[in-house]
N, C-alpha and C positions, 0 to 999 in steps of 0.2 A: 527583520520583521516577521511577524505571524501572521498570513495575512490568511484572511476566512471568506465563505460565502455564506451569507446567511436570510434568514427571511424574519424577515418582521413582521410582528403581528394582524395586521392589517394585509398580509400573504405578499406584500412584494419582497424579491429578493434581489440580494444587494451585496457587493465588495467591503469586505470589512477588514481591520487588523485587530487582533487581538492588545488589549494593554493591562496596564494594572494586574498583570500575574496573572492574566488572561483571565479577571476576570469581569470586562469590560469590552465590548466593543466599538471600534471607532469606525463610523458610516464616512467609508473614503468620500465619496461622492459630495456626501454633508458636508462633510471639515473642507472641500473645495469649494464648494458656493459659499461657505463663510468664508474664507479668507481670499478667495481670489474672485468670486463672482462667477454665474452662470455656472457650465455644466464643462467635463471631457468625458470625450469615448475612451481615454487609456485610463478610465476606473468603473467604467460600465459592468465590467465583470473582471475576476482573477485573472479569468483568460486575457483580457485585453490588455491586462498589464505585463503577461507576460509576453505578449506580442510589441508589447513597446520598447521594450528593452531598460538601456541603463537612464533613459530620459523618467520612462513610467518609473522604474526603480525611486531615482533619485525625487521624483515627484512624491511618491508614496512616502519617503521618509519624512521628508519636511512637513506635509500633513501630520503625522504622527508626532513627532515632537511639539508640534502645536498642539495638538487635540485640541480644537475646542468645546465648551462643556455642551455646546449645544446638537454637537453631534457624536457624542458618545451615550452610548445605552448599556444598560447592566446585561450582564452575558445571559442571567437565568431568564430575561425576556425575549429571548430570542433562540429561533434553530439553526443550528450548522448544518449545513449540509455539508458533502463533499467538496474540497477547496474547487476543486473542477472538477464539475458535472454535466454532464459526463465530458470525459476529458475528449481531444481529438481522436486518440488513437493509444492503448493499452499493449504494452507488452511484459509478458512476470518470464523472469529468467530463473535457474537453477544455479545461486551461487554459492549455497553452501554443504560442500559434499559433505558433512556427518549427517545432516538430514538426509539424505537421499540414501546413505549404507542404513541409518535408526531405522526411517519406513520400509527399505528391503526386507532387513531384518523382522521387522515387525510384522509386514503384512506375511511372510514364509510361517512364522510360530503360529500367526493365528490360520493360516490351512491346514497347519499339520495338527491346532488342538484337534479338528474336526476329522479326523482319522482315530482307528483303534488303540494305535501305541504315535502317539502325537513326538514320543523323543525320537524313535526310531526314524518317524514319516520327516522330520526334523536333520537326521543328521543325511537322510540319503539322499535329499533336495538337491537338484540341480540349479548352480548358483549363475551359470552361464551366462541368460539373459540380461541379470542382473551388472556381471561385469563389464558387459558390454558398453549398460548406459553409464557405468565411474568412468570407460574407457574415454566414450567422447565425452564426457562433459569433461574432462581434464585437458582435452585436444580443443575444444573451441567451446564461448558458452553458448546455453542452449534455452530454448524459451517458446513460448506461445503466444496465440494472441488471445485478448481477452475479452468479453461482453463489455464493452465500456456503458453502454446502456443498462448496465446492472448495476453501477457503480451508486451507491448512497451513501449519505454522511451518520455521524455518531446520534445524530437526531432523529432520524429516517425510524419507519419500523420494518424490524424486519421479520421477513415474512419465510416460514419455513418452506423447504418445499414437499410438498404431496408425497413424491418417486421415492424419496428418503429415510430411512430408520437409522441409519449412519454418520450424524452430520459433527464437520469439525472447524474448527479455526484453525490459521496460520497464521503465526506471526512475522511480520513479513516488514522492510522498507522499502522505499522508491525515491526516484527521484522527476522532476519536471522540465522538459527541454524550453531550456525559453528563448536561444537564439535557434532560428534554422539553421541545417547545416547537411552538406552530404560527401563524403567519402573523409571524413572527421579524424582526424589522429588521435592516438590516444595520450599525446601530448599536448595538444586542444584541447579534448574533450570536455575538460571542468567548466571552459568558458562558456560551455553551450548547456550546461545546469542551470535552471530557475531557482529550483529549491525543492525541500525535501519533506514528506508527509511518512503517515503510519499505515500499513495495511493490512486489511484482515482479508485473507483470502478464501474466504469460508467455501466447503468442501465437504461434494456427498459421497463418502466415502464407499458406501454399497455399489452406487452405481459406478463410480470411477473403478472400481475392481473389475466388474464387469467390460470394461470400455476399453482398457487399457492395453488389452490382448491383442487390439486390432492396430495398434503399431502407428497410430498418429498421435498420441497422446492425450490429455485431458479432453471431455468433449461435455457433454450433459451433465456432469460430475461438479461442474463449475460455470454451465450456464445456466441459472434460472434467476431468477427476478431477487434483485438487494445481495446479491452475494457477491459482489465486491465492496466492501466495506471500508472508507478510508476517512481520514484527519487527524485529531481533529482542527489541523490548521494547516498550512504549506509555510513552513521556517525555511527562510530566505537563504538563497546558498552562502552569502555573507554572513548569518551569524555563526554557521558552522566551521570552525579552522579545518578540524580533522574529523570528516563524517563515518569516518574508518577508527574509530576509537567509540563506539558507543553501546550502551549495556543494553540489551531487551530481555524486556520481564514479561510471560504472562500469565495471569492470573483469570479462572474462573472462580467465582461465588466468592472472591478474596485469597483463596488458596491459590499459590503459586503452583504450579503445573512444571514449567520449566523456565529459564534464561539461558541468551548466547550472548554474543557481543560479535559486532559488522567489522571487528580485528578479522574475524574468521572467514570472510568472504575469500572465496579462490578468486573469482572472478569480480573488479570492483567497477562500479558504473563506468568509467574511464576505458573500460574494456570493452563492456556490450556496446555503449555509443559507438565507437571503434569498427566494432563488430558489426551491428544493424543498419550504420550507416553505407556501408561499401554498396557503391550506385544505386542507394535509396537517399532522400533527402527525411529528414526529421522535421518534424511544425513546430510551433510553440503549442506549450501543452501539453504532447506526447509525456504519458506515463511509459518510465519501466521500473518494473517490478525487483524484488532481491531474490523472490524465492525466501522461502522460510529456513530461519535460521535452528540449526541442531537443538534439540530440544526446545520448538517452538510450538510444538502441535500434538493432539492427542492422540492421533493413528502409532507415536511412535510410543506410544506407550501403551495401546489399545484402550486409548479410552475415548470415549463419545459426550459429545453434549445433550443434553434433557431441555424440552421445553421450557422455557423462563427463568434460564441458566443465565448469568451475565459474566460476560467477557470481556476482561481487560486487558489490553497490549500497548505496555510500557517502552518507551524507547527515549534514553537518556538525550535531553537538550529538544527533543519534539514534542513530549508530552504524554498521554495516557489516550487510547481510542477505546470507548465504552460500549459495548451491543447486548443489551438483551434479545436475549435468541426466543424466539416461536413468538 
């Protein structure tokens, strides 16, 4: 299933699945009062279907195979928002080391253009700090926590922020916890997947330069208001076989910028659950992030987004997430 959050014209918002080539939605809620009468709480929201487990699951299916006509609406009538908004609890991991040597690299060329002989300032750079963070993020993965209160969907506007002359995208996936679970194997771990969405990690690139010195990691660079961008659906962990085989594309203004493919993860959700859960328990809900994929973002190629730039991030079998920026 695709399943959506979306708001209807008349401003209520509502559990929906994508159909018809997505381009159609089905009002869970609606197609249950027509076929079975009255109302449930496990399609009140995404979230509570993923709180219900394989009952809401299999619920949700048989809806959709029915659709009935009186509870499907055309897509362009309506806004997505974020599959969950805001989700429980947000975490983006580092899992693909050529993005993290591309931005090393990238972010050292653009200090040394700013110097008198930029090859020289280039070649005498101390690469130390740098090795350190390939060291651990090869010894265990590594991540932060995110503004889930920032999180909006591909319909959302988004709002630039003030602090910023530097702003960028990342092309990023995630995945959904939909069973609890806590000190989780990483031969488990699949079972405790809801499903999987698209994320744009949008990033102030000035000030995270500035921020990053001080050895906790991303801080005001990634919190302000709509910069976690994500959908634009949640694809069910069963329609996916192998979530480890799939292409991402992204394109500003139509121009592709860069593509990886989630083959290239060091570290794969199966890991970080593994990892994040050790005596912590996970909700349903809980987002974790991939980290942006090698060649997924503009820092690593020094380049920046422009007010009313649109950005698209393709991810093969999930779909396209759409942002006009400023």
């Amino acid at each position: 299933m695709r399943l959506v959050t979306f708001v209807k014209e008349n401003g209520e918002e509502r559990a929906g699945a994508l159909i018809d080539e997505d381009q159609a939605v089905l009002d869970l809620q609606h197609a249950y009062s027509l076929v079975k009468g009255g109302e449930t709480r496990v399609l009140s929201s995404v979230l509570a279907l993923a709180e219900a487990g394989k009952d809401g699951h299999g619920l949700a299916l048989e809806l959709v195979a029915k659709a009935p006509v009186e509870a499907v609406v055309k897509r362009s009538r309506v806004k997505l928002r974020a599959p969950i908004q805001p989700p429980p609890q947000m975490r983006d991991f580092s899992c693909f080391e050529l993005h993290l040597r591309q931005s090393f690299a990238a972010a050292r060329r653009a200090r040394a253009s700013r110097t008198p002989d930029p090859e020289a300032t280039l070649k005498a750079m101390n690469t130390r700090a740098d090795d350190r963070v390939i060291d651990t993020f090869n010894r265990q993965p590594i991540y932060y926590k995110c503004n889930r209160f920032a999180v909006v969907g591909m319909d959302d506007q988004f709002e630039w922020p003030a602090f910023s002359k530097a702003l960028d995208f990342e092309l990023e996936f995630g995945c959904y916890i939909g069973r609890p679970g806590k000190d989780i194997t990483r031969e488990a771990a699949r079972e405790h997947i809801f499903g999987y969405t698209i994320f744009n990690d949008i990033s102030a690139r000035d000030m995270q330069s500035k921020e990053m010195a001080g050895m906790l990691g991303p801080a005001k660079s990634k919190d302000f208001d709509t910069a976690n961008v994500m959908g634009p659906c949640l694809v069910t962990a069963d329609e996916l076989e192998d979530p480890y085989n799939l292409e991402m594309i992204a394109r500003v203004n139509g121009e592709e910028w860069g593509r990886g493919n989630t083959r290239d993860m060091r570290w794969k959700f199966e890991d970080v659950i593994a990892h994040v859960s050790q005596s912590e328990t996970l909700h349903s809900g809980e987002f974790l992030g991939s980290g942006t994929v090698g060649n997924g973002c503009g820092l690593e190629q020094l380049r920046y987004l422009q007010r009313g730039d649109v950005v698209e991030l393709e991810v093969e079998k999930l779909g396209t997430l759409r942002t006009k920026v400023g």
